[in-house]
Biopython code that builds the backbone (N, CA, C, O; Angstrom):
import numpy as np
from Bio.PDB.StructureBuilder import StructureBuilder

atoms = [
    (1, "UNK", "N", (-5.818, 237.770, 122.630)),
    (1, "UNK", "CA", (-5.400, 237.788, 121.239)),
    (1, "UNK", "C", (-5.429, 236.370, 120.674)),
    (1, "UNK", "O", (-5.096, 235.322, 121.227)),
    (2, "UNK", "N", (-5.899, 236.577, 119.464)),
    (2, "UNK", "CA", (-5.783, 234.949, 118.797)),
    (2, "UNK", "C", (-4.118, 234.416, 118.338)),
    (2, "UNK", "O", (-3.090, 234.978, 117.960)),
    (3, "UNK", "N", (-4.486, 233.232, 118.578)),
    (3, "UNK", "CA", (-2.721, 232.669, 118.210)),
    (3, "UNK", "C", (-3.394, 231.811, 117.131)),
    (3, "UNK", "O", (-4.496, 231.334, 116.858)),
    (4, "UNK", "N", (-1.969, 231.881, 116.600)),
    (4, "UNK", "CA", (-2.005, 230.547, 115.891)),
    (4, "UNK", "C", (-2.022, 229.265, 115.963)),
    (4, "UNK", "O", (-1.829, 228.608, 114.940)),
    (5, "UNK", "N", (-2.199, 228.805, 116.878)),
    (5, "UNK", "CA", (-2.580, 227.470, 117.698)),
    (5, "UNK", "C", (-4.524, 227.333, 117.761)),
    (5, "UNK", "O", (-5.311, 226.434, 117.464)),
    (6, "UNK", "N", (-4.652, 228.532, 118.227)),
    (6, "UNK", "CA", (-6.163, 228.319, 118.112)),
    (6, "UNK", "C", (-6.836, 228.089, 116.948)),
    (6, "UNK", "O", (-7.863, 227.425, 116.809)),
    (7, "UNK", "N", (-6.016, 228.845, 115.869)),
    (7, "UNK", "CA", (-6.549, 229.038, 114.316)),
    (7, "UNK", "C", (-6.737, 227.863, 113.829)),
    (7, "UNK", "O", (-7.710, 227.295, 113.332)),
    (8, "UNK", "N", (-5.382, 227.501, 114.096)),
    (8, "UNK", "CA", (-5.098, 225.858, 113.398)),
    (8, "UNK", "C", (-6.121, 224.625, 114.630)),
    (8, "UNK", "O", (-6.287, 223.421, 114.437)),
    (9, "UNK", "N", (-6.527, 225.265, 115.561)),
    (9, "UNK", "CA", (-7.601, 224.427, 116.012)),
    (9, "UNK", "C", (-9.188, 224.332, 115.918)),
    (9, "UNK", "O", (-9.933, 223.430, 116.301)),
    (10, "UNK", "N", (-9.461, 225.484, 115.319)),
    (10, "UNK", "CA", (-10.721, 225.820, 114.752)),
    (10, "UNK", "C", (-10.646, 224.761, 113.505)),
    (10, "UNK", "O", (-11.756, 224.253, 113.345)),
    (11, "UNK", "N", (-9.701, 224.285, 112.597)),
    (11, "UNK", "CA", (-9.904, 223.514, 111.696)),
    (11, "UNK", "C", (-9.870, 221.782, 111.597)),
    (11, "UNK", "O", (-10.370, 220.955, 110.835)),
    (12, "UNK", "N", (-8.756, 221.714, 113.134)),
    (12, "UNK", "CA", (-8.205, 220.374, 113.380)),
    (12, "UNK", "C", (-6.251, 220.141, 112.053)),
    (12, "UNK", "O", (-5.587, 220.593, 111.120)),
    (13, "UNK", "N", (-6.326, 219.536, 112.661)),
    (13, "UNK", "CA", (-4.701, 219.480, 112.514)),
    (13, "UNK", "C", (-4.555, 218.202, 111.360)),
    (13, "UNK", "O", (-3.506, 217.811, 110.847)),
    (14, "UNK", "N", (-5.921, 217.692, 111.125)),
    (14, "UNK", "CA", (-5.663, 216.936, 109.943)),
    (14, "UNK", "C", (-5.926, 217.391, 109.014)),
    (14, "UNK", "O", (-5.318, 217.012, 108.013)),
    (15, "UNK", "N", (-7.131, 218.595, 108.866)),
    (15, "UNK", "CA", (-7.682, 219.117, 107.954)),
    (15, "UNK", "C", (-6.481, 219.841, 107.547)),
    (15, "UNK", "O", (-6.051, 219.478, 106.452)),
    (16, "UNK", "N", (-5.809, 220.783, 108.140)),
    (16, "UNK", "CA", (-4.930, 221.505, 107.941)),
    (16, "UNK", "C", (-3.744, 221.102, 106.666)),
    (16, "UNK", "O", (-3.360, 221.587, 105.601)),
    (17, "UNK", "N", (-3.420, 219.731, 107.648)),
    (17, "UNK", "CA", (-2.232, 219.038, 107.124)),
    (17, "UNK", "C", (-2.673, 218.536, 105.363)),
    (17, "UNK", "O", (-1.826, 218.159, 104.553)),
    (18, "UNK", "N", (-4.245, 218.656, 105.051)),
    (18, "UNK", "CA", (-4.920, 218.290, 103.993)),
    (18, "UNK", "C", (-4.865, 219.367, 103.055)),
    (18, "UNK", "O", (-4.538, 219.300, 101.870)),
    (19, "UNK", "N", (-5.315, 220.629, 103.885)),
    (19, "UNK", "CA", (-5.258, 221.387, 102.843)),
    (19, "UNK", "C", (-4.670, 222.164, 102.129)),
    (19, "UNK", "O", (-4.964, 222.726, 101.074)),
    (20, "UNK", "N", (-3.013, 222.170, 103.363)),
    (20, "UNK", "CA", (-1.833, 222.424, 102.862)),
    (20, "UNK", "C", (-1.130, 221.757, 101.819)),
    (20, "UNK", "O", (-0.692, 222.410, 100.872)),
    (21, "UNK", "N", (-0.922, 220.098, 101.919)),
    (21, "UNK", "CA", (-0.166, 219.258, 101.273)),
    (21, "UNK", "C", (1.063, 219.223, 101.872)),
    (21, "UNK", "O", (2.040, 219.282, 101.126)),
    (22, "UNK", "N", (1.284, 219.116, 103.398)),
    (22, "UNK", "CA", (1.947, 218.822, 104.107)),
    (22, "UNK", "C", (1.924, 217.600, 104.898)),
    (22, "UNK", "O", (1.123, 216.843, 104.349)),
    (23, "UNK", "N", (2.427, 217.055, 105.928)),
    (23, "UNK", "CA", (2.183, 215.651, 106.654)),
    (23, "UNK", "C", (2.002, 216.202, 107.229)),
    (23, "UNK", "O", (2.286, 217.396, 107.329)),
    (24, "UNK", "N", (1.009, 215.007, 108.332)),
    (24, "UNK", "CA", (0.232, 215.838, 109.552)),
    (24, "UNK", "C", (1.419, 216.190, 111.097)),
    (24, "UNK", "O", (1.216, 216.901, 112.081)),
    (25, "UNK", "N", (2.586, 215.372, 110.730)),
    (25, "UNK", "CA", (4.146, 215.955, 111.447)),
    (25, "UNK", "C", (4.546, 217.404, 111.369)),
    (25, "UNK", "O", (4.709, 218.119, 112.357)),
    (26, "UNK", "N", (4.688, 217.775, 110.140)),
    (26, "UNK", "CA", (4.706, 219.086, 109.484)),
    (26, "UNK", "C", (3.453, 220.090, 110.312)),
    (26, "UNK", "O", (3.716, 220.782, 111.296)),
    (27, "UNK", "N", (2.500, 220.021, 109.874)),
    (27, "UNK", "CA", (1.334, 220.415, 110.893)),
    (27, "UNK", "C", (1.633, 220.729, 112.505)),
    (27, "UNK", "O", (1.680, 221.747, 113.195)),
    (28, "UNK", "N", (1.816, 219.258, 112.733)),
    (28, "UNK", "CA", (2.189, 219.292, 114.256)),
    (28, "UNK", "C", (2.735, 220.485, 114.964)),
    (28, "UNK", "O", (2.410, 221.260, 115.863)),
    (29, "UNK", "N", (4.135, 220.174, 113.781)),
    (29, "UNK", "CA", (5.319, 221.195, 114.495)),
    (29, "UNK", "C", (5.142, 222.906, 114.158)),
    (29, "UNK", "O", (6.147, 223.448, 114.618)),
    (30, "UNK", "N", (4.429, 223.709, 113.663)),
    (30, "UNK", "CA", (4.031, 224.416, 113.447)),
    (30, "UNK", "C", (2.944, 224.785, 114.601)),
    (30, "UNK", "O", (2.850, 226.000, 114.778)),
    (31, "UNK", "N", (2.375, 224.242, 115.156)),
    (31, "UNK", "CA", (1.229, 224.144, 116.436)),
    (31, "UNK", "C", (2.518, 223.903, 117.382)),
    (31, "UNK", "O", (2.752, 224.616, 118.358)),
    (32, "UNK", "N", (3.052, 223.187, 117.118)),
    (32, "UNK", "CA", (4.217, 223.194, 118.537)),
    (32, "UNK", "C", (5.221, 224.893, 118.535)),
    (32, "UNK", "O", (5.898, 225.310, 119.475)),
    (33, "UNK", "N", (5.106, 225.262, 117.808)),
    (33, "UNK", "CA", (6.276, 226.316, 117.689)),
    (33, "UNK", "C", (5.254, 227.646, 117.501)),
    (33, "UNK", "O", (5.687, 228.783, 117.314)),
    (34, "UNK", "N", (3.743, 227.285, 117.586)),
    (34, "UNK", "CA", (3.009, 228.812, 117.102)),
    (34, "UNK", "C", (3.147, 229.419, 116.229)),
    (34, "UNK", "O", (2.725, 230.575, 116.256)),
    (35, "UNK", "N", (3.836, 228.883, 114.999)),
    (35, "UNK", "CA", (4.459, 229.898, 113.908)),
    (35, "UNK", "C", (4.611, 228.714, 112.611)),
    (35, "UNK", "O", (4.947, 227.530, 112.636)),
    (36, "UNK", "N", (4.243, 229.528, 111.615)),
    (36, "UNK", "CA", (4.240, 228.842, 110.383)),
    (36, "UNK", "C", (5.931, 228.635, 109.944)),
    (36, "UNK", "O", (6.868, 229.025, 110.640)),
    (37, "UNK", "N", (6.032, 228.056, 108.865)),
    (37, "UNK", "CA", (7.998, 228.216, 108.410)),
    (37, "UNK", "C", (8.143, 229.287, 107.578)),
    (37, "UNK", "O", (7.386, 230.106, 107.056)),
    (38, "UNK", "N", (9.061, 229.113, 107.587)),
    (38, "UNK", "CA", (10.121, 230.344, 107.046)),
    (38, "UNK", "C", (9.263, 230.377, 105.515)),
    (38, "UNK", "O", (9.050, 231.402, 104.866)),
    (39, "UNK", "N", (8.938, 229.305, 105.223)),
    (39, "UNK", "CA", (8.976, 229.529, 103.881)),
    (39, "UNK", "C", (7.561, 230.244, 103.098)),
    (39, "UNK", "O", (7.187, 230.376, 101.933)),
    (40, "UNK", "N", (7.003, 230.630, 104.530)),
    (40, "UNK", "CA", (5.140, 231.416, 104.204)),
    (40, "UNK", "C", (5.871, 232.365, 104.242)),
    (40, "UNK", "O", (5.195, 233.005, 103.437)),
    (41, "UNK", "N", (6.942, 233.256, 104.552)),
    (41, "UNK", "CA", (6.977, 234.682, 104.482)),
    (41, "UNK", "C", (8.548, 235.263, 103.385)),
    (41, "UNK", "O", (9.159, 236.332, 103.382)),
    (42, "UNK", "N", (8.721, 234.089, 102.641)),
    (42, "UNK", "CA", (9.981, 234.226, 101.510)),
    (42, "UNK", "C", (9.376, 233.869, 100.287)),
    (42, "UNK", "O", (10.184, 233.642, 99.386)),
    (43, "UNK", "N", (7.618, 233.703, 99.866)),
    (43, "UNK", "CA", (7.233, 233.616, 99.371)),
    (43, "UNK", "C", (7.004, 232.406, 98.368)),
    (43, "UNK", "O", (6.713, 232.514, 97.177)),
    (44, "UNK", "N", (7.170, 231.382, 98.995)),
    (44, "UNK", "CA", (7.874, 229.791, 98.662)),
    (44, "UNK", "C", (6.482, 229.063, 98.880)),
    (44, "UNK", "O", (6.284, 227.999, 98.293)),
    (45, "UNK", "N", (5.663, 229.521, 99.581)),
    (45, "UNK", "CA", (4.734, 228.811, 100.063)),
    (45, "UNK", "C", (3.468, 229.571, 100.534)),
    (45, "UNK", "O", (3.594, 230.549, 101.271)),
    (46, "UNK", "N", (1.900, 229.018, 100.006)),
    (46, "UNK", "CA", (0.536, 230.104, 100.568)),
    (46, "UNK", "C", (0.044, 229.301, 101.913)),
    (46, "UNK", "O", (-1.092, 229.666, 102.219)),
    (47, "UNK", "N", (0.623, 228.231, 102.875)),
    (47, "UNK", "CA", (-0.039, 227.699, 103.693)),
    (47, "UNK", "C", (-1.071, 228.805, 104.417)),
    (47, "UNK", "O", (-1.919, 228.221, 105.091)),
    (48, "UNK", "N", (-1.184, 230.092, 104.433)),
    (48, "UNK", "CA", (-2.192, 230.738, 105.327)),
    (48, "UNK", "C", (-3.418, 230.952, 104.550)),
    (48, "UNK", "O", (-4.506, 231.112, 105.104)),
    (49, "UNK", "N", (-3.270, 230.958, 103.323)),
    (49, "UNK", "CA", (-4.100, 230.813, 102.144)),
    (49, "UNK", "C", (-4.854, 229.351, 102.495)),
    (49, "UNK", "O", (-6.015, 229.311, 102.901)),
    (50, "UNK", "N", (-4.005, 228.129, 102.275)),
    (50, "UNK", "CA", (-5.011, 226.907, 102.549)),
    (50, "UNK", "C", (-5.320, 227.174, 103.955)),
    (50, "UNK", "O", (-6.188, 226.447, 104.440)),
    (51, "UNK", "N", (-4.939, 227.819, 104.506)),
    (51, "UNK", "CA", (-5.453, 227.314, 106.228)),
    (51, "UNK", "C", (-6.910, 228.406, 106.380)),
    (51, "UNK", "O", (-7.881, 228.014, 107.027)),
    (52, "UNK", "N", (-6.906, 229.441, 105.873)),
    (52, "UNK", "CA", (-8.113, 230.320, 105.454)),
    (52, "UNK", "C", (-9.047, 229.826, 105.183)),
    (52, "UNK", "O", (-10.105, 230.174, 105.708)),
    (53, "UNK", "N", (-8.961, 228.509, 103.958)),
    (53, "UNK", "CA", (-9.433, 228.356, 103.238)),
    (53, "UNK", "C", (-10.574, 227.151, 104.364)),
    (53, "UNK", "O", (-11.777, 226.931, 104.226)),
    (54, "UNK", "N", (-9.680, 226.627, 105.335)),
    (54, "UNK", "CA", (-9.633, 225.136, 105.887)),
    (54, "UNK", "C", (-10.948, 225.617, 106.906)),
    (54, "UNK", "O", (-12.055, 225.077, 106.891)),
    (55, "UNK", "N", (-10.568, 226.694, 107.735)),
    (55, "UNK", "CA", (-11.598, 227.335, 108.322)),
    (55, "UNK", "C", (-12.455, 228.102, 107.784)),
    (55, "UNK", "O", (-13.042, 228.872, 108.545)),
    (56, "UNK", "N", (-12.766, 228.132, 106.444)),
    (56, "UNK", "CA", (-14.072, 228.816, 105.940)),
    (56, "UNK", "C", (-14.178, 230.502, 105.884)),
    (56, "UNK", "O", (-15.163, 231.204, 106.115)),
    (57, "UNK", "N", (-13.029, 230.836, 105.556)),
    (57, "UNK", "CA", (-12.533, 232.367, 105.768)),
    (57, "UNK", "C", (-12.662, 233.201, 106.805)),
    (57, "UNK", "O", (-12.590, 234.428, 106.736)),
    (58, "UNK", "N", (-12.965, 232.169, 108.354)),
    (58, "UNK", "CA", (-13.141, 232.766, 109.061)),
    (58, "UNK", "C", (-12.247, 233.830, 109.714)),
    (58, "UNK", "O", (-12.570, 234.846, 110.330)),
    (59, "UNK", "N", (-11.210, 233.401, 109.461)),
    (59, "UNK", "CA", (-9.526, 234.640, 109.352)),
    (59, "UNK", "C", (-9.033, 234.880, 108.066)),
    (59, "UNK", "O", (-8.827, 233.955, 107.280)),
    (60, "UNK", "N", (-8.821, 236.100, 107.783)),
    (60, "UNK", "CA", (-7.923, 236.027, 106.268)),
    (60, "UNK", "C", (-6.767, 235.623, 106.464)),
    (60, "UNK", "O", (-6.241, 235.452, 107.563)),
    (61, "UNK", "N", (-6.093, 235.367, 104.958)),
    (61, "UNK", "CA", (-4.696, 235.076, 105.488)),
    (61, "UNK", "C", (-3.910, 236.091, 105.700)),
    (61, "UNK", "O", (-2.844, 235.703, 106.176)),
    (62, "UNK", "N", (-3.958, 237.140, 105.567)),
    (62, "UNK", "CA", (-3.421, 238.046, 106.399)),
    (62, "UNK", "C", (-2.816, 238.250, 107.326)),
    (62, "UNK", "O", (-1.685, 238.559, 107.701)),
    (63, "UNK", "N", (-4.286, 237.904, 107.844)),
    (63, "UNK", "CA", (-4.106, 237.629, 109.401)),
    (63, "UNK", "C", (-3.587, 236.561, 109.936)),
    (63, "UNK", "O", (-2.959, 236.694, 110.986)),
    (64, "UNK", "N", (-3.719, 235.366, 109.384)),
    (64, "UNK", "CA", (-2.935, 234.200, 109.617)),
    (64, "UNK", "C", (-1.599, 233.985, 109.544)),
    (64, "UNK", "O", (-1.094, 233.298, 110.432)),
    (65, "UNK", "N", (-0.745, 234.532, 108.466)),
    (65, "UNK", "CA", (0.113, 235.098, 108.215)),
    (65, "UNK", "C", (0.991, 236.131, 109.423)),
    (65, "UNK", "O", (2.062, 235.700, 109.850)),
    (66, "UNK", "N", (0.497, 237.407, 109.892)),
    (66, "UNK", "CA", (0.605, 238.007, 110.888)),
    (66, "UNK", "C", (1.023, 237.304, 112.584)),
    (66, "UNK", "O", (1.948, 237.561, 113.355)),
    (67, "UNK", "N", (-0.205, 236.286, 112.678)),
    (67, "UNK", "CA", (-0.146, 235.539, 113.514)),
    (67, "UNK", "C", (0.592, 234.629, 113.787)),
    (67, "UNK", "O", (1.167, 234.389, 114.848)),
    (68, "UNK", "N", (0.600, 234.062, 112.778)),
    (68, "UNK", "CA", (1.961, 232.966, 112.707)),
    (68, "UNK", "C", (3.108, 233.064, 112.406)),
    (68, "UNK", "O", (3.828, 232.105, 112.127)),
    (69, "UNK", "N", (3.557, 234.612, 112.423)),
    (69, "UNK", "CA", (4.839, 234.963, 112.262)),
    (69, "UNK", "C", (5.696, 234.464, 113.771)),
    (69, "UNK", "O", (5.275, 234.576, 114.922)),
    (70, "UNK", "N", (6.965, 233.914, 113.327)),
    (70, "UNK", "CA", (8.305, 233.268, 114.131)),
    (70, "UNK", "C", (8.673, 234.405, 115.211)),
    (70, "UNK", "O", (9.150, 235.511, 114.960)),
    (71, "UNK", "N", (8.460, 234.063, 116.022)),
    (71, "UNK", "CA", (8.637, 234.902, 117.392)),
    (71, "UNK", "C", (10.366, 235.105, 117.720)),
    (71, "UNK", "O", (10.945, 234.021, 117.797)),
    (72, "UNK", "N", (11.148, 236.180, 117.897)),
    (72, "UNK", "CA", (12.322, 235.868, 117.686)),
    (72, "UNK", "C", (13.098, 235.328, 118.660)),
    (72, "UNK", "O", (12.340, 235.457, 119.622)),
    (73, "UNK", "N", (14.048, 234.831, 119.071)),
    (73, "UNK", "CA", (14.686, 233.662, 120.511)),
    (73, "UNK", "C", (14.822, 234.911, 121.264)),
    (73, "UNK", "O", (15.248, 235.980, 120.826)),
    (74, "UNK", "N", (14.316, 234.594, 122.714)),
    (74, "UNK", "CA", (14.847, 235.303, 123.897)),
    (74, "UNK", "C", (16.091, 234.992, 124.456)),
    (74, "UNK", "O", (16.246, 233.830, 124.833)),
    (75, "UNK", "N", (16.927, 235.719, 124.577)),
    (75, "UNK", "CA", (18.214, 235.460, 124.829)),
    (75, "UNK", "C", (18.737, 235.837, 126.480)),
    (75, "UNK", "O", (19.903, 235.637, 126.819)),
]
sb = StructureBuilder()
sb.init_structure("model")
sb.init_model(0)
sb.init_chain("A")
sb.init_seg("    ")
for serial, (resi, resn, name, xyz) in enumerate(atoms, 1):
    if name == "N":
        sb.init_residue(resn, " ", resi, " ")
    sb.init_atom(name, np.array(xyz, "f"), 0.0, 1.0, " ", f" {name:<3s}", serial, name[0])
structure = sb.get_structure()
């Protein structure tokens, strides 16, 4: 299955951080955690939209979206 780590590596992690309008820290930690923030799915923010966009529509954001949803804590 594709993760979101790979997605965001098909583009590189600067491009990303470019086409979001995020710092490339911001970026980072999102690749560190596999999951976009809170704020792609409260409607605050299209980062799966620029990241779609970053890789050439090779994923919709949809799917990016899907993928990079916050995995919940194992307890």
């Amino acid at each position: 299955m594709t993760s979101l780590v790979h997605i965001l590596d098909l583009a590189g992690m600067p491009k990303v951080a470019e086409y979001c309008g995020v710092s490339l820290r911001a970026a980072y930690k999102w690749r560190k955690a596999n999951a976009l923030p809170r704020t792609e799915y409260t409607g605050e923010t299209n980062y799966a939209n620029a990241i779609s966009e970053a890789i050439n529509g090779q994923f919709s954001s949809d799917f990016i979206r899907e993928v990079g949803r916050p995995k919940p804590a194992e307890t």
